[in-house]
C-alpha positions in Angstrom: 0.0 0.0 0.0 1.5 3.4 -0.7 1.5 6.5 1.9 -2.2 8.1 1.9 -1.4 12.1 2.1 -4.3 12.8 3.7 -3.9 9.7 6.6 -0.1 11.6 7.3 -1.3 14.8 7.1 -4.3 14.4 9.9 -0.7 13.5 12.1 0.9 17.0 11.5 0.6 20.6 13.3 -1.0 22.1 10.1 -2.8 24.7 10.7 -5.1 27.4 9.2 -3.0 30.3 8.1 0.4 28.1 7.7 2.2 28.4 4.6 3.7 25.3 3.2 6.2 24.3 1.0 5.5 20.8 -0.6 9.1 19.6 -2.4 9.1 17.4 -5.5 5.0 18.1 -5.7 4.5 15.5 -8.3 0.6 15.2 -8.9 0.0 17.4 -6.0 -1.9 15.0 -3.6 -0.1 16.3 -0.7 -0.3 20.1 -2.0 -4.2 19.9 -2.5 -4.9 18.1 0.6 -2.8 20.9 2.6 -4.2 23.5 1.1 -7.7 22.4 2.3 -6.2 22.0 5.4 -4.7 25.7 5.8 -7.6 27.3 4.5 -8.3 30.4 2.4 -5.4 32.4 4.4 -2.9 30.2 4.4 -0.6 29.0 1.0 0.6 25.8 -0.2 3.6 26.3 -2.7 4.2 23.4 -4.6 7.5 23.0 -6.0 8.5 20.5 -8.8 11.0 20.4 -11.4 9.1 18.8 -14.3 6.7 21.3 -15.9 4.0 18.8 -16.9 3.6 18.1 -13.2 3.0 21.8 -12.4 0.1 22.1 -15.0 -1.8 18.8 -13.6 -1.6 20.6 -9.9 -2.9 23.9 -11.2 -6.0 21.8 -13.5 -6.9 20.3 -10.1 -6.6 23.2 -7.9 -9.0 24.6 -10.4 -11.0 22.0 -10.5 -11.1 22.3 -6.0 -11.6 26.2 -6.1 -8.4 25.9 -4.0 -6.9 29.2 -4.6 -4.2 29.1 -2.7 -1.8 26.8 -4.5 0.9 28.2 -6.1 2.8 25.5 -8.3 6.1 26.5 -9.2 8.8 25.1 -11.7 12.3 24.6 -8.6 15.4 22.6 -9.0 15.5 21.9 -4.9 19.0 20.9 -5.2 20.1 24.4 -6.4 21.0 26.8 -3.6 17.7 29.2 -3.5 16.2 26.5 -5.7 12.6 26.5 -4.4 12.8 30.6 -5.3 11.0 30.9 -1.6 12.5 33.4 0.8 14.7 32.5 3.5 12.5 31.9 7.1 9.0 32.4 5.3 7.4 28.7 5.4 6.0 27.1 8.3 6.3 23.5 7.1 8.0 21.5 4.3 7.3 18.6 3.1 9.2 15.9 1.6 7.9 13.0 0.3 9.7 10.3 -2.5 12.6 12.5 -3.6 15.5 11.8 -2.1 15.7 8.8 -3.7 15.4 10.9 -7.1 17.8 13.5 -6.4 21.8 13.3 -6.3 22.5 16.3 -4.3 20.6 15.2 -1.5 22.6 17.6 1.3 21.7 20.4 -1.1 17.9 19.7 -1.1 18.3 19.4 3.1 19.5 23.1 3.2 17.2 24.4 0.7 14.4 23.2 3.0 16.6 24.5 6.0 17.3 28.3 4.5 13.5 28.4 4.0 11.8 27.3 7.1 11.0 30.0 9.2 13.1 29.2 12.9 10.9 26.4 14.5 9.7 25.4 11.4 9.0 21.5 10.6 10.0 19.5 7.7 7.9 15.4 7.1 10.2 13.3 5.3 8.6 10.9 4.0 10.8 7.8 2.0 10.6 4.4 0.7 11.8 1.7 2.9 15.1 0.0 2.6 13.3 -3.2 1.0 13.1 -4.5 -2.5 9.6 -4.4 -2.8 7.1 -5.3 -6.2 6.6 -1.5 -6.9 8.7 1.6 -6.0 12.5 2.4 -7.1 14.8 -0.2 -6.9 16.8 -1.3 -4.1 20.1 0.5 -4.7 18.3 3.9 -5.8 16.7 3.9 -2.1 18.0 6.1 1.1 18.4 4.4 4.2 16.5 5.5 7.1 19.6 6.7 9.2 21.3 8.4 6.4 18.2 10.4 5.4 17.9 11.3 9.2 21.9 12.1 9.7 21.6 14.0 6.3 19.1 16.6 7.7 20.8 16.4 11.3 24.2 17.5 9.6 21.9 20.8 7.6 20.9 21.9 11.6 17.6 19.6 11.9 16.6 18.4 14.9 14.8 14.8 15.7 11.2 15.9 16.6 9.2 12.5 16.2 8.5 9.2 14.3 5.6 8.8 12.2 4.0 5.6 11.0 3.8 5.5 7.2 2.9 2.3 6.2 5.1 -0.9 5.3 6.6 0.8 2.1 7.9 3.5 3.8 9.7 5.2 6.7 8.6 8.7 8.1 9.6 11.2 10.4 9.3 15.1 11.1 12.0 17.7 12.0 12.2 20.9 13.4 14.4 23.5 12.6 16.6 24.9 15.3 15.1 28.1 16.7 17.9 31.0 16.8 
């Protein structure tokens, strides 16, 4: 079974009002479900770097009179990459890219320089086991280096979150300064 946005989601401190950042967007199901859950005031920026992705987020945000989703074309793994100010987003999430992305410490810090001090980052990742569907075993990130990789940006370890059999799951906070 994969990772049901809106089961993870119900788990976080999204509020009305929040603006969130959601990393490698894809088709949006995380974006759209967030921007429901932050409401008419708050702002869901989805950030992906294929173009085609982009357009099927803005035709359903459409589609959901949900206003407030901004989809925008980002290479996370550039320094300023997501085009977001620095400190202006109360929550990022990351869900099923780090196994895409090379420059994984990069991505990490481009989450980092935008979350406001005490934000949160999910990260959300398939498990270290070969499994029917899903990438393939050596293109995976193990659970402690996708922690230590977010620990080394300034992270800390918040909490675990249960995200089903194909996947591992926890949140971070930034360090408040």
């Amino acid at each position: 079974m994969f990772v049901a946005p809106e089961t993870i989601i119900k788990l976080l401190d999204i509020l009305p009002g929040m603006k969130v950042a959601d990393f490698g967007a894809g088709a949006g199901f995380y974006a759209l479900a967030i921007a429901k859950r932050v409401g008419p005031s708050g702002k869901v920026f989805a950030l992906d770097i294929r173009k085609e992705m982009l357009e099927v987020i803005r035709s359903r945000a459409r589609e959901q009179k949900l206003l407030n989703v901004e989809a925008i074309w980002a290479d996370l793994e550039a320094a300023e990459g997501s085009h977001l100010k620095e400190n202006s987003i109360d929550f990022v999430i990351v869900s099923n890219v780090l196994f895409q992305v090379e420059n994984r410490k990069g991505l990490a810090a481009e989450a980092f320089r935008i979350l406001k001090p005490g934000g949160r980052a999910l990260l959300v990742e398939w498990a270290e086991e070969e499994k029917v569907f899903g990438p393939k075993l050596p293109s995976r990130v193990n659970r402690q280096e996708a922690e230590d990789i977010f620990l080394k940006t300034g992270f800390l370890f918040e909490k675990e979150l249960e995200a089903g059999e194909n996947h591992y799951s926890f949140v971070l906070k930034k360090t408040e300064k």
